[in-house]
N, C-alpha and C positions, 0 to 999 in steps of 0.2 A: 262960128266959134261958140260953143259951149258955155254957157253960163252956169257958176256955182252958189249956191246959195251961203249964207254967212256960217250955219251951222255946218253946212259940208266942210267947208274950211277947215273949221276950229276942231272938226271930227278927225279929219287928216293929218293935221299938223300934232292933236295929240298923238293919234299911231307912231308917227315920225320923233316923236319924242320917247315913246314907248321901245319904239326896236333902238333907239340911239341907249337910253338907256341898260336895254337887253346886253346891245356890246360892248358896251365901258363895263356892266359887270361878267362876259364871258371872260375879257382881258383882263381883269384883275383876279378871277381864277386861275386861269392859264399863269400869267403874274407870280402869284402865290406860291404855287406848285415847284414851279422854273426856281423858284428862292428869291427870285428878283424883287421881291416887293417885301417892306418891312414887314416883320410879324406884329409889331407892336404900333406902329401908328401907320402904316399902308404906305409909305412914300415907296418911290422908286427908286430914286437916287440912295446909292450905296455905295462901297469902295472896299475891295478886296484888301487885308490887310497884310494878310498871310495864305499862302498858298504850297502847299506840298503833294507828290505825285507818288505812290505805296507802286509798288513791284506789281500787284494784281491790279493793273491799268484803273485803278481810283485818283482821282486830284480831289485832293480835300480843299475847301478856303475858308476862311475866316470870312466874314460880311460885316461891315459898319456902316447903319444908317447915317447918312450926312446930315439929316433932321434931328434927330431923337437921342442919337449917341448909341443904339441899342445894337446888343451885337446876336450872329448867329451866327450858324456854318454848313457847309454846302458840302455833300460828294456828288461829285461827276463821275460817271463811270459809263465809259466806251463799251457798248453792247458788241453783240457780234455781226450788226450792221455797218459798227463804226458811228453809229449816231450816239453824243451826251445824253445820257439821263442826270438829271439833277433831284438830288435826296435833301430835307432840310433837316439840319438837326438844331432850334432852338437854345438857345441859352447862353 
């Protein structure tokens, strides 16, 4: 068995903290982007309040942070794979 010295440790476990890092902030871009995440204080938690579907395959919604009160709105629009794109529109 291999033995590590105390600074290899502490050299590793920063890395490990480094890529943990890296991922909590890819996920809150991805986050972002999707609408899912408050624009004004980053929570996740939000609730559709309003929700409408326009003739050219968009679903519009309303978003309300469950922290902050702050509101924004979202279009979804079904590409021609069939996959949601999500648009933010602030305000």
């Amino acid at each position: 068995m291999r033995s590590y010295r105390k600074t290899d440790i502490q050299d590793i476990l920063r890395k490990i903290d480094d890529v943990r890092s890296d991922i909590s902030s890819l996920k809150k871009q991805t986050d972002y982007k999707s609408g899912l995440v408050c624009p004004k204080c980053g929570s996740v938690r939000n609730d559709i309040y309003n929700s409408r579907k326009t003739k050219e395959q968009f679903c519009i919604r309303r978003r309300e942070c469950l922290d902050c009160g702050s509101k924004w709105g979202t279009v979804e629009v079904l590409n021609d794979l069939g996959i949601k794109d999500r648009r933010e529109n602030h305000g």
